[in-house]
BANU-20712 format. One record per atom (N, C-alpha, C, CB): residue number from 1; chain; atom name; y, x, z. Coordinates in Angstrom, 2 decimals, padded with zeros to 5 digits. Atoms other than C-alpha are relative to their C-alpha. Glycine has a CB too. Layout:
BEGIN
   k c  a       Y       X       Z
 NUM A CA       Y       X       Z
...
! end
This chain:
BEGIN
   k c  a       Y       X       Z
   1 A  N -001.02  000.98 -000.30
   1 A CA  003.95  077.32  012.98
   1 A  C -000.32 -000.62  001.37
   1 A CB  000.08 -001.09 -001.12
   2 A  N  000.15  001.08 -000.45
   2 A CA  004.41  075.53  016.18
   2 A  C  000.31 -000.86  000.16
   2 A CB -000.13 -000.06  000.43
   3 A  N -000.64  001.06 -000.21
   3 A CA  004.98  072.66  017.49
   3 A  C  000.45 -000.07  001.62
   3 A CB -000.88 -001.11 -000.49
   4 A  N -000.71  000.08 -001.28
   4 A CA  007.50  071.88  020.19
   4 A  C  000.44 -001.43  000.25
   4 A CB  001.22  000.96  000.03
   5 A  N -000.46  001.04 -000.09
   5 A CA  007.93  068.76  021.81
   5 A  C  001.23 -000.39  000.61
   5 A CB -000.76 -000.49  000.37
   6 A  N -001.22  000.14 -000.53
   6 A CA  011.26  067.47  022.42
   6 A  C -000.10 -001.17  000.86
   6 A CB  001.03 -000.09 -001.00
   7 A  N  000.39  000.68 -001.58
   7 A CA  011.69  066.71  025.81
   7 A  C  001.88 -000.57  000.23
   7 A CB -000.80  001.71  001.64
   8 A  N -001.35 -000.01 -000.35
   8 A CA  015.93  065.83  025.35
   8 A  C -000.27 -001.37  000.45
   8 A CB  001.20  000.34 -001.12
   9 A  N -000.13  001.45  000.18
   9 A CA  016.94  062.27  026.26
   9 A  C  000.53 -000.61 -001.10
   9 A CB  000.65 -000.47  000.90
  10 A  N -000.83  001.02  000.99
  10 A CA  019.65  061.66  024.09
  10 A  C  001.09 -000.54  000.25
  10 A CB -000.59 -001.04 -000.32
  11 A  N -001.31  000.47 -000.29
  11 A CA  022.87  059.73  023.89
  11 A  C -000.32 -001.11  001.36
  11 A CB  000.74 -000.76 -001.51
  12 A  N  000.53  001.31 -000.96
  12 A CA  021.09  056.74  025.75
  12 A  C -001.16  000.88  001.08
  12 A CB -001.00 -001.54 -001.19
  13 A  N  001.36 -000.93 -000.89
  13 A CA  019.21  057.91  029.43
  13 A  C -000.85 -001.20 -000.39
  13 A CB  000.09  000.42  002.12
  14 A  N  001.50  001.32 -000.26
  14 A CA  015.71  056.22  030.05
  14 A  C  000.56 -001.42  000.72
  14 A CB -001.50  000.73  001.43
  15 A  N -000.68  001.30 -000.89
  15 A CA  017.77  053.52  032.51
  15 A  C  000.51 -000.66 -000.85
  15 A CB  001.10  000.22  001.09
  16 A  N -000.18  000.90  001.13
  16 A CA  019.38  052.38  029.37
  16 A  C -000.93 -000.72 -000.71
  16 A CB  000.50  000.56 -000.82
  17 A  N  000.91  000.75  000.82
  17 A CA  016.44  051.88  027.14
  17 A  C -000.77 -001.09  000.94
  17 A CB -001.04  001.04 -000.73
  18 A  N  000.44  001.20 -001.25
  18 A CA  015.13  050.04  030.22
  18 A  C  000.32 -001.26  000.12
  18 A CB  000.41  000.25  001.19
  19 A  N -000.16  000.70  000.06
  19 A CA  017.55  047.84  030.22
  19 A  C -000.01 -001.21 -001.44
  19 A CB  000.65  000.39  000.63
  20 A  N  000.45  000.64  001.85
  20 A CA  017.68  047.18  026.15
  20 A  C -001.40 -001.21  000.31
  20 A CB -000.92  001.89 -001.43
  21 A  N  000.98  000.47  000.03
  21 A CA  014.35  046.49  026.56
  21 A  C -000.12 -001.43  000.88
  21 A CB -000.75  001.00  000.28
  22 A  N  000.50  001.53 -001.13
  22 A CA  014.48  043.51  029.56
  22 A  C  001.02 -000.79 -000.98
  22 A CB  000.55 -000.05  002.33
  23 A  N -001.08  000.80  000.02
  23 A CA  017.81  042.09  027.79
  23 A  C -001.17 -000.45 -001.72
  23 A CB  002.05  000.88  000.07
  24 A  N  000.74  001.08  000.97
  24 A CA  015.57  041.43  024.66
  24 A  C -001.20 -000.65  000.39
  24 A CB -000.39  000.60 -001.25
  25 A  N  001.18  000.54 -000.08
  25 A CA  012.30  040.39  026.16
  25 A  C  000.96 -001.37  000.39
  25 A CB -001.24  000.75  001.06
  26 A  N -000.54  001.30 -000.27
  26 A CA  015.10  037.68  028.05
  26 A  C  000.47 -000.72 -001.32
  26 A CB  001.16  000.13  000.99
  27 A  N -000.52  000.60  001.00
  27 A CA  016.60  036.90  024.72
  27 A  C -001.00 -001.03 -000.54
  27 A CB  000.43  000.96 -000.95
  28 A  N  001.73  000.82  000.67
  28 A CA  013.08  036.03  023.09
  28 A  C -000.57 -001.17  001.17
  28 A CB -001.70  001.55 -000.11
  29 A  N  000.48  000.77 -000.59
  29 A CA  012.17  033.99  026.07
  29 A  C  000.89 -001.02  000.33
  29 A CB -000.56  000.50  000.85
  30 A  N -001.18  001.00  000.42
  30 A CA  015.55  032.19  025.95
  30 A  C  000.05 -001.11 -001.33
  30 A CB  001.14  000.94 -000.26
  31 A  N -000.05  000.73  001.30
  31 A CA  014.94  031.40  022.42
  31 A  C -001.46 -000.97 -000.62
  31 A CB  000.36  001.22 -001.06
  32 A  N  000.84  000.83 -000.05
  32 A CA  011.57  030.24  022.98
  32 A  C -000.02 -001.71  000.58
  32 A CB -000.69  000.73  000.55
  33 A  N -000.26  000.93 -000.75
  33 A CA  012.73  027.66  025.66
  33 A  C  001.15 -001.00 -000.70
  33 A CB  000.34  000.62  001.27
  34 A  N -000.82  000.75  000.80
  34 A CA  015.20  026.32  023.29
  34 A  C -000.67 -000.75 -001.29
  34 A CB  001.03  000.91 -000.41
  35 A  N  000.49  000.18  001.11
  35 A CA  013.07  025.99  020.65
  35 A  C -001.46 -001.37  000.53
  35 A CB -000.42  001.72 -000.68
  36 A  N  001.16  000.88 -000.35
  36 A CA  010.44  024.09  022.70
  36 A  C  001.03 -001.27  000.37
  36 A CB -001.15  000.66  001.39
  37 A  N -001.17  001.45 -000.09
  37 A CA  013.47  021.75  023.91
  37 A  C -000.01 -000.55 -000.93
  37 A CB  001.48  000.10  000.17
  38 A  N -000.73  000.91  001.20
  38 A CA  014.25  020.68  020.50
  38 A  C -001.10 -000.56 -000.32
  38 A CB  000.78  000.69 -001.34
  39 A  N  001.44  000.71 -000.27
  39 A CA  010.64  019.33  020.45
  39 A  C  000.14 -001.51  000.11
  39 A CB -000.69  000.54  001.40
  40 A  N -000.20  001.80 -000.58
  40 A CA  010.73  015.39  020.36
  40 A  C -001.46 -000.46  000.21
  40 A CB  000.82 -001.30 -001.38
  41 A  N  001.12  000.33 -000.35
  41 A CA  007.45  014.94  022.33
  41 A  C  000.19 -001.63  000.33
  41 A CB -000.48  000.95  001.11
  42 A  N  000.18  000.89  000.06
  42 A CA  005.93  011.50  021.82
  42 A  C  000.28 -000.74  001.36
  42 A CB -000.99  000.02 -000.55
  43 A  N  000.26  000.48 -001.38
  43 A CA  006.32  009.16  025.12
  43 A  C -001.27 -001.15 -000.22
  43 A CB  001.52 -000.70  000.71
  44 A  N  001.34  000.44 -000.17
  44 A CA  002.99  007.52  026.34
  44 A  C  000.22 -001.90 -000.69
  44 A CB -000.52  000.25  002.01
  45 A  N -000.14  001.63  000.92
  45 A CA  002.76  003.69  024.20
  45 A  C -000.65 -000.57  001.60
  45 A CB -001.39 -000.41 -002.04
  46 A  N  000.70  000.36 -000.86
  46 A CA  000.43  003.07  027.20
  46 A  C  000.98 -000.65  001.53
  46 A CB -000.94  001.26  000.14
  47 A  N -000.02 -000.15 -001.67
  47 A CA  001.51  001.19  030.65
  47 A  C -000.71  000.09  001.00
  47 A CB  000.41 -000.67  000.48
  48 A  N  001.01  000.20 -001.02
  48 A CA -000.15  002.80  033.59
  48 A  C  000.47 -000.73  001.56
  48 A CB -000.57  001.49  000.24
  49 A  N  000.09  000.70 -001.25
  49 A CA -000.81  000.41  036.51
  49 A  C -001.10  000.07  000.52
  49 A CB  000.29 -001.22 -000.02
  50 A  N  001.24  000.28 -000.92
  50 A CA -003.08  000.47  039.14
  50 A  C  000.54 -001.02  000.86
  50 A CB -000.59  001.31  000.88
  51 A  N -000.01  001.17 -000.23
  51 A CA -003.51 -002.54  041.15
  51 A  C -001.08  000.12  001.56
  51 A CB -000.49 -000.87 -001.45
  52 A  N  000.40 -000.04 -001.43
  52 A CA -003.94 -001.67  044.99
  52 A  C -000.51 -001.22  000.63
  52 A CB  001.09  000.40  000.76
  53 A  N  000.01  001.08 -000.80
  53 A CA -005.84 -004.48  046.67
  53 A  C  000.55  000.28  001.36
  53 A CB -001.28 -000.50  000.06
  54 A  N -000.67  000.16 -001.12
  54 A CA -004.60 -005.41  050.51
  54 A  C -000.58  000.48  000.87
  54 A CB  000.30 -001.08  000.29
  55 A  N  001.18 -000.70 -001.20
  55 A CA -008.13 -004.15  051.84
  55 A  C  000.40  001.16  000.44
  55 A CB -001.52  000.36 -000.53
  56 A  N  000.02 -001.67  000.03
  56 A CA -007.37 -000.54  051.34
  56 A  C  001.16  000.38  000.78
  56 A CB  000.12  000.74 -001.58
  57 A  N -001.79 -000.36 -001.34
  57 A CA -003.55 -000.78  053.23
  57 A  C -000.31 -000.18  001.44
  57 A CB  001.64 -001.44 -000.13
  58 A  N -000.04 -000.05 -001.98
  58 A CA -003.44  000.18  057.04
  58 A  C  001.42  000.12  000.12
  58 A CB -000.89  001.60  001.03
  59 A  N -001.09  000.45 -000.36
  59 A CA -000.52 -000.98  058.65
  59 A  C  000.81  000.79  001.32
  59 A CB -000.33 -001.35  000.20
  60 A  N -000.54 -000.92 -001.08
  60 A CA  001.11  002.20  060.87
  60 A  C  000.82 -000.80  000.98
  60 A CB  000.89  001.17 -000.62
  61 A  N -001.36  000.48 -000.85
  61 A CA  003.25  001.23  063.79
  61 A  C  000.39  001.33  000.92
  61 A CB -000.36 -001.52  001.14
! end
């Protein structure tokens, strides 16, 4: 018996599956970015201030 490897393309060329392939990796990375949106990240309780003294300012002209 041998074996023969089939070398056809098919209904779809390689330029198709090419594209298949990018239009789902975008899908999945579409649906990631949506999914991280809907996320209700905490906002900081904290107020940051710093408190420049007058020494440290130089006065350009």
């Amino acid at each position: 018996m041998e074996f023969r490897k089939k070398s056809t393309v098919g209904p779809l060329g390689s330029s198709a599956k090419i594209l298949i392939k990018i239009a789902f990796v975008a899908i999945i990375l579409l649906l990631v970015v949506v999914l991280v949106d809907k996320i209700n990240f905490p906002y900081p309780n904290k107020k940051i201030e710093k408190i420049i003294s007058n020494e440290n300012l130089k006065v350009v002209k």
